[in-house]
C-alpha positions as CSV (number, residue, x, y, z in Angstrom):
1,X,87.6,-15.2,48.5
2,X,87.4,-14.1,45.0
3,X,84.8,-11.4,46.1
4,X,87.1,-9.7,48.8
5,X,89.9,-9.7,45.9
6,X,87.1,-7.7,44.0
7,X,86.9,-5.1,46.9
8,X,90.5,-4.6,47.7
9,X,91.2,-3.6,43.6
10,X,88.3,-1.0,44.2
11,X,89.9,0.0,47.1
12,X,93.4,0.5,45.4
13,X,91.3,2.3,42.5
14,X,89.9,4.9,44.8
15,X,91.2,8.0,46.7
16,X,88.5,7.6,49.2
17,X,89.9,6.0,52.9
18,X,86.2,5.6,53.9
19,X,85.3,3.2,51.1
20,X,86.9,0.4,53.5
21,X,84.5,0.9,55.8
22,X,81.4,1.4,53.9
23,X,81.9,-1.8,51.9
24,X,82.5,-4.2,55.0
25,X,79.6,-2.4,56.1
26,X,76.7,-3.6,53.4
27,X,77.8,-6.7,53.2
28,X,74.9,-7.7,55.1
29,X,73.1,-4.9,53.6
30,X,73.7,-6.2,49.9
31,X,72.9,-9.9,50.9
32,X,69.4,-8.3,52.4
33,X,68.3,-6.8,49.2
34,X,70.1,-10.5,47.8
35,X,67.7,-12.5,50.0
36,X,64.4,-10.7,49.5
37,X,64.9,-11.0,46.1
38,X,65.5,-14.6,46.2
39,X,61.9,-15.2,48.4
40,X,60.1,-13.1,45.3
41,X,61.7,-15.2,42.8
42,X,60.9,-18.2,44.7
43,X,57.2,-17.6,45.6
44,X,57.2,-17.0,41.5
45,X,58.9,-20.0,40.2
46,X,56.3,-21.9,42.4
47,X,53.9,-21.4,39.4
48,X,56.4,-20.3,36.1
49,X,58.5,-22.5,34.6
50,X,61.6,-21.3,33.0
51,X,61.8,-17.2,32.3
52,X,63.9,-16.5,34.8
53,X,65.7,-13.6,33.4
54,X,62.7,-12.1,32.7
55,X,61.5,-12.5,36.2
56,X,64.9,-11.0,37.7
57,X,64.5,-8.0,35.5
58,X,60.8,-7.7,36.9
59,X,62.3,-7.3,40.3
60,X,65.1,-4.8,39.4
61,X,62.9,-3.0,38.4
62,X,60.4,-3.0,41.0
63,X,63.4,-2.2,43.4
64,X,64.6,0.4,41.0
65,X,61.0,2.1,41.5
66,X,60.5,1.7,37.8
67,X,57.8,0.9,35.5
68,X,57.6,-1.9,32.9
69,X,56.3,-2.9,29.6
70,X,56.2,-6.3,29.0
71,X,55.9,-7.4,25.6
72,X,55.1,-11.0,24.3
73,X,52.4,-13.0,21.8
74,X,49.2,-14.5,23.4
75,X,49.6,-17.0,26.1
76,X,53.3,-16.8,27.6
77,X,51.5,-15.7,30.7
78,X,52.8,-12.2,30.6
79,X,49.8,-11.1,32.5
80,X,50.2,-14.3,35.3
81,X,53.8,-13.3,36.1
82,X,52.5,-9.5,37.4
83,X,49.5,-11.0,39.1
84,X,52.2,-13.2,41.0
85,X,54.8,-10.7,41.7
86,X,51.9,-8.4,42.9
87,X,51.0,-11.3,45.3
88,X,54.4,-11.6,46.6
89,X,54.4,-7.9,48.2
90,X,52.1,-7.0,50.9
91,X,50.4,-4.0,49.1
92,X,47.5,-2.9,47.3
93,X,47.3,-4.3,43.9
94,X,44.7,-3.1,40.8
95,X,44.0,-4.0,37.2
96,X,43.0,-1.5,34.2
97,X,42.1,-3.4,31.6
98,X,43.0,-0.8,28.2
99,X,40.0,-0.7,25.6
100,X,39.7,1.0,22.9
101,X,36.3,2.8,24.5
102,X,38.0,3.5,28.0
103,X,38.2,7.1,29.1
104,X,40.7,9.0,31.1
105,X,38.6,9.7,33.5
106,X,37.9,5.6,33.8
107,X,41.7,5.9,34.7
108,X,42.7,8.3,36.9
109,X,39.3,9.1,38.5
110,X,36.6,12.5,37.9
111,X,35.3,15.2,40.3
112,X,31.6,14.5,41.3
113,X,28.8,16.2,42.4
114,X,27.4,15.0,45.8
115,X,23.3,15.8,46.0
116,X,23.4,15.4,49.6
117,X,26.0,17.9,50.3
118,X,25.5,20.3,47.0
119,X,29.6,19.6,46.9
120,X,31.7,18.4,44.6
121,X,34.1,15.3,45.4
122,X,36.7,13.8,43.9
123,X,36.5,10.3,43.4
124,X,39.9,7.9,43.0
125,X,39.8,5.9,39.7
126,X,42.2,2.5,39.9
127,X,45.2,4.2,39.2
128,X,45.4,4.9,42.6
129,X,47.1,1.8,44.2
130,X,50.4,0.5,44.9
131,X,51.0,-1.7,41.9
132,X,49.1,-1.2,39.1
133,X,48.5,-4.2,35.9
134,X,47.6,-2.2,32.5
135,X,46.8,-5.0,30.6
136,X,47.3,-4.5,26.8
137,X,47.7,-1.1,27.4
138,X,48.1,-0.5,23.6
139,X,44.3,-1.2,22.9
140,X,43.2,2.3,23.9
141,X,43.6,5.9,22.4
142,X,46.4,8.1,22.7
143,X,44.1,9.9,25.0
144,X,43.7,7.2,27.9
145,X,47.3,6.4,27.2
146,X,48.3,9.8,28.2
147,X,46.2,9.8,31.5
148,X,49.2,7.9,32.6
149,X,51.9,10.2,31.7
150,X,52.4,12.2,34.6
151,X,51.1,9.8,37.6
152,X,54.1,7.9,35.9
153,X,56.8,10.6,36.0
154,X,56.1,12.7,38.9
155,X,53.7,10.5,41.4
156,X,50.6,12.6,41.3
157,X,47.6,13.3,39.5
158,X,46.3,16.6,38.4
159,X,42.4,17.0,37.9
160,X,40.0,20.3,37.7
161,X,43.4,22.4,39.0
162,X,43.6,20.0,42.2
163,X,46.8,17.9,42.4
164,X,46.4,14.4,44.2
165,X,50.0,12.9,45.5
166,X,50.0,9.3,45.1
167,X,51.2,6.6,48.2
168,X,54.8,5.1,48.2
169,X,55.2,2.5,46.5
170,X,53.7,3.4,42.9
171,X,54.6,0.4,40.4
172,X,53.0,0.4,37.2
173,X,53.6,-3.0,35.3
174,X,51.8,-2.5,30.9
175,X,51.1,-5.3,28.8
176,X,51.0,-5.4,24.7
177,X,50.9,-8.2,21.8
178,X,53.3,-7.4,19.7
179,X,52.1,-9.1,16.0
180,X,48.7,-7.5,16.3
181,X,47.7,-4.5,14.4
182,X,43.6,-4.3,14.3
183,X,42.5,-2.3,16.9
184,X,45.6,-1.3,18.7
185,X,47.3,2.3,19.0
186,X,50.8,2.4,19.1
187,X,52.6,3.9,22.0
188,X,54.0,7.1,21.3
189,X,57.9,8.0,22.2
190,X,57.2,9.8,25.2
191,X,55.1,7.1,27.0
192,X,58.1,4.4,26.0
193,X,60.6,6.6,27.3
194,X,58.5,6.6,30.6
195,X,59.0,2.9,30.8
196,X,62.5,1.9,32.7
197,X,62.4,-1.3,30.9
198,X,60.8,-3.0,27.6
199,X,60.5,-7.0,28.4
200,X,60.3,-9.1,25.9
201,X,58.9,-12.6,26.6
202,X,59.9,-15.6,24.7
203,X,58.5,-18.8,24.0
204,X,59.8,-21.6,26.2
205,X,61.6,-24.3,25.0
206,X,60.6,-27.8,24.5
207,X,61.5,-29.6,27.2
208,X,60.4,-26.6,29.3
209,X,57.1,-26.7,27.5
210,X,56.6,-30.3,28.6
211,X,57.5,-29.1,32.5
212,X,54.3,-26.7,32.1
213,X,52.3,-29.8,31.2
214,X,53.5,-32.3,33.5
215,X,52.9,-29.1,36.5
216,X,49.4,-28.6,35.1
217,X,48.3,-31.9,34.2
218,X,46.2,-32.5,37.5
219,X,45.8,-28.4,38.2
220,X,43.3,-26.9,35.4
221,X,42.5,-24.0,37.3
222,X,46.1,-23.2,38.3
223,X,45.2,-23.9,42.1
224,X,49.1,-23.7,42.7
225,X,48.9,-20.3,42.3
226,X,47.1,-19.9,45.7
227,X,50.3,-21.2,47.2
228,X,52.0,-17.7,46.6
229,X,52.3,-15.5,49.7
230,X,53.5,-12.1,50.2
231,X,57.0,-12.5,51.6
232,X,57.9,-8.5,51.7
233,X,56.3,-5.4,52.7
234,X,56.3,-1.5,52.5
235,X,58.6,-1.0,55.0
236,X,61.4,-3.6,53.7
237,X,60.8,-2.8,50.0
238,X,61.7,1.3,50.5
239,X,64.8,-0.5,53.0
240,X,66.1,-2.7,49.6
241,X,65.6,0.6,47.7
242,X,67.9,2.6,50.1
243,X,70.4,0.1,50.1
244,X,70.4,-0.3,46.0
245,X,71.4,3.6,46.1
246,X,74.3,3.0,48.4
247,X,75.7,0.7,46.1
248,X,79.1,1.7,45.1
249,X,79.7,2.4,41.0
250,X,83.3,4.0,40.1
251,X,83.4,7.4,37.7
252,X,85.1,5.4,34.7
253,X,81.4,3.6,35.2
254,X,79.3,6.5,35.0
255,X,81.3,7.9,32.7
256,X,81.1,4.1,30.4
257,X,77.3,4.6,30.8
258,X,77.0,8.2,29.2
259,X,79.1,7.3,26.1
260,X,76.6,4.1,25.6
261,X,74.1,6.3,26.0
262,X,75.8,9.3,23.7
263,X,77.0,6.9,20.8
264,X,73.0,5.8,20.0
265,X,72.6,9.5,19.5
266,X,75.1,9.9,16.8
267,X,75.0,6.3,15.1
268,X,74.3,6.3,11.8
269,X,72.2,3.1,12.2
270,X,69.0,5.4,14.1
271,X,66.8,7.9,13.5
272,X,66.6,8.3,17.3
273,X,69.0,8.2,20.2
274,X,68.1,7.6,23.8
275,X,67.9,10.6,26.4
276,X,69.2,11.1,29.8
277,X,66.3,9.3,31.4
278,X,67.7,6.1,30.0
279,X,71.3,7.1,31.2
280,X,70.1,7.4,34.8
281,X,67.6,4.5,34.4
282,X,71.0,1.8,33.8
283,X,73.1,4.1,36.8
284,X,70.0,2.6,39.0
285,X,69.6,-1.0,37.2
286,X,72.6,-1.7,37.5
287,X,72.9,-0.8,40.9
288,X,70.2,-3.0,41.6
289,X,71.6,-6.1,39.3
290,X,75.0,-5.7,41.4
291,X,72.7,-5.8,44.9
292,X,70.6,-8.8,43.7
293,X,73.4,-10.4,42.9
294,X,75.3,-10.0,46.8
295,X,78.2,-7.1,45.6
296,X,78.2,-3.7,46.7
297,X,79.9,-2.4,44.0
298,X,79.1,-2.5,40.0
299,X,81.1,-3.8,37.3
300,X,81.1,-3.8,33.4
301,X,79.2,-7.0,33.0
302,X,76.4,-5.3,35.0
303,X,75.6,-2.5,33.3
304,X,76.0,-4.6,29.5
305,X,73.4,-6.9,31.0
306,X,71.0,-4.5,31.7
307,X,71.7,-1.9,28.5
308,X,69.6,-3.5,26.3
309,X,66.2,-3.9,28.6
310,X,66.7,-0.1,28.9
311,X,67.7,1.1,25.2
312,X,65.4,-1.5,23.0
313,X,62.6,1.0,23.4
314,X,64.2,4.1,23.5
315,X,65.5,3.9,20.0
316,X,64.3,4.1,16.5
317,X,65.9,2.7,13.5
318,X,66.7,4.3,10.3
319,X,64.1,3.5,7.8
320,X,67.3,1.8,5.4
321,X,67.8,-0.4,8.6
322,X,64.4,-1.8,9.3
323,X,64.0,-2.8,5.7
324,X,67.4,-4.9,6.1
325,X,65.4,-6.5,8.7
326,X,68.4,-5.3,11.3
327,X,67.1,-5.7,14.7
328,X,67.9,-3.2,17.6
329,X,69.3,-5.6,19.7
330,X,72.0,-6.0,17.1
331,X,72.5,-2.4,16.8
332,X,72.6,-2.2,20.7
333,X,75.1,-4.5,21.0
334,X,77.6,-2.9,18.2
335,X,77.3,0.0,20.1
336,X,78.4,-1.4,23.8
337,X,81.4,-3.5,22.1
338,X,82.4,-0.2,20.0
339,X,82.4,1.5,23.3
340,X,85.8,0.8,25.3
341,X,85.0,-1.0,29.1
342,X,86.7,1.3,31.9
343,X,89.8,-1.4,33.4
């Protein structure tokens, strides 16, 4: 009831006579995208205990079509969670794991010569899957980290003058420790930016800690893990994906995004704002957040829940602020409750 009360003051608010339509409609569109993402989360939670924000964010972005960097200390099974959400979709899955002595070429692939033939051949390098684990992708050179930057942004990869289109879908899930410093090579601005979300995973709390152990207790080798399945496929992942950009968001939103977006350019409190990229990446997040959640429509709340996951990496504090120990989650939220939410 409270829902349909939700559509008719969206309906009052716009001078569209179509909307009525379109929003009985997707219902059962919305509650499609809804369900899938309930199976993922449920073949997950089979294995993790507790993170289940982090694990929703994980799937808007994997229905967003983004890419993630997942941040957390040793041991808060940062890598596990990707190997399970990779099991839970029907596609092809690879892991690169970063070192500091891995090349580009170990990467994206490198043009050989074939003595049979007298031809040369390009030959794939892992990059070219579906979903795609870099594990602690800070512990290579800038130069390895770049042979990511435009299979990431445009889908493709360019070698000897030959372009190489990569298959549908492309999901690249990175990995880094955030309190080491021996060597590790920090990622520069424009791979960041790249990134639709920066995840950071906590430590779980105590009486979820003793959950772990009382799962594991009998199950050293994690055999429960097996138990995963893949409950969605090509096909109905690019269908969740269609229906997430039908979802209905109202100018005064769009418009509420760009000035969240605007303000971190011309706060005093950083040396560096976020760009357009991260104004379109919370249009589509919180598109997705709205879908996940069974409305066809966005509100406020969903685009301050997903503002920070976007922005936390796409800033950089003034140098005064970092040594007041200000955090950008605190300068993040200043900015959305300076910022006046559309009625």
């Amino acid at each position: 009831m409270e829902e349909e009360i939700n559509k008719e003051e969206i309906l009052q608010n716009t001078e569209s006579q179509d909307l009525s339509f379109e929003l009985q409609s997707s219902d059962s569109e919305v509650f499609y995208v809804k369900n899938m993402a309930e199976k993922i989360r449920t073949e997950i939670q089979k294995v993790v205990i507790a993170q289940d924000e982090l694990i929703e964010n994980m799937l808007i972005g994997l229905l967003c079509g983004g890419h993630l960097l997942i941040e957390g200390v040793p041991g808060v099974a940062k890598t596990l969670m990707v190997k399970l959400l990779a099991k839970c979709i029907d596609v092809d899955f690879k892991r690169i794991q970063f070192t500091p002595d891995l090349m580009p070429s170990d990467v994206i692939g490198t043009t050989v010569f074939n003595m049979k033939t007298s031809e040369f051949y390009f030959r794939q390098g892992p990059v070219f899957s579906n979903f795609i684990l870099v594990d602690e992708i800070n512990r290579s050179p800038a130069k390895t980290q770049a042979a990511l930057f435009e299979v990431m942004e445009e889908h493709q990869i360019t070698v000897d003058g030959e372009t190489h289109k990569m298959n549908f879908p492309l999901f690249i899930v990175a990995t880094q420790n955030p309190i080491e410093q021996e060597g590790t090579y920090k990622l520069p601005e424009a791979q960041l930016d790249r990134f639709i979300f920066k995840l950071n995973v906590k430590y779980p709390e105590l009486s979820q800690e003793i959950e772990i152990l009382q799962r594991f207790k009998e199950d050293f080798d994690s055999r429960i893990s097996m138990e995963v399945k893949p409950v969605i496929n090509v096909e109905e992942l690019k269908k969740c994906m269609g229906i997430i950009e039908k979802v209905h968001i109202k100018d005064d939103l769009i418009e509420y995004i760009a000035k969240i977006v605007y303000e971190t350019r011309n706060s005093g409190d950083l040396f560096l704002g976020a760009s357009p990229r991260a104004s379109l990446a919370i249009l589509k997040t919180s598109k997705a957040v709205a879908a996940i959640r069974g409305r066809d429509f966005v509100t406020p709340d969903d685009i301050k829940y997903i503002a920070y996951a976007v922005l936390n990496h796409r800033i950089i504090l003034n140098p005064e602020r970092e040594i007041e120990g200000v955090e950008a989650s605190d300068i993040i939220n200043n900015i959305i409750h300076k910022i006046e939410v559309p009625r």
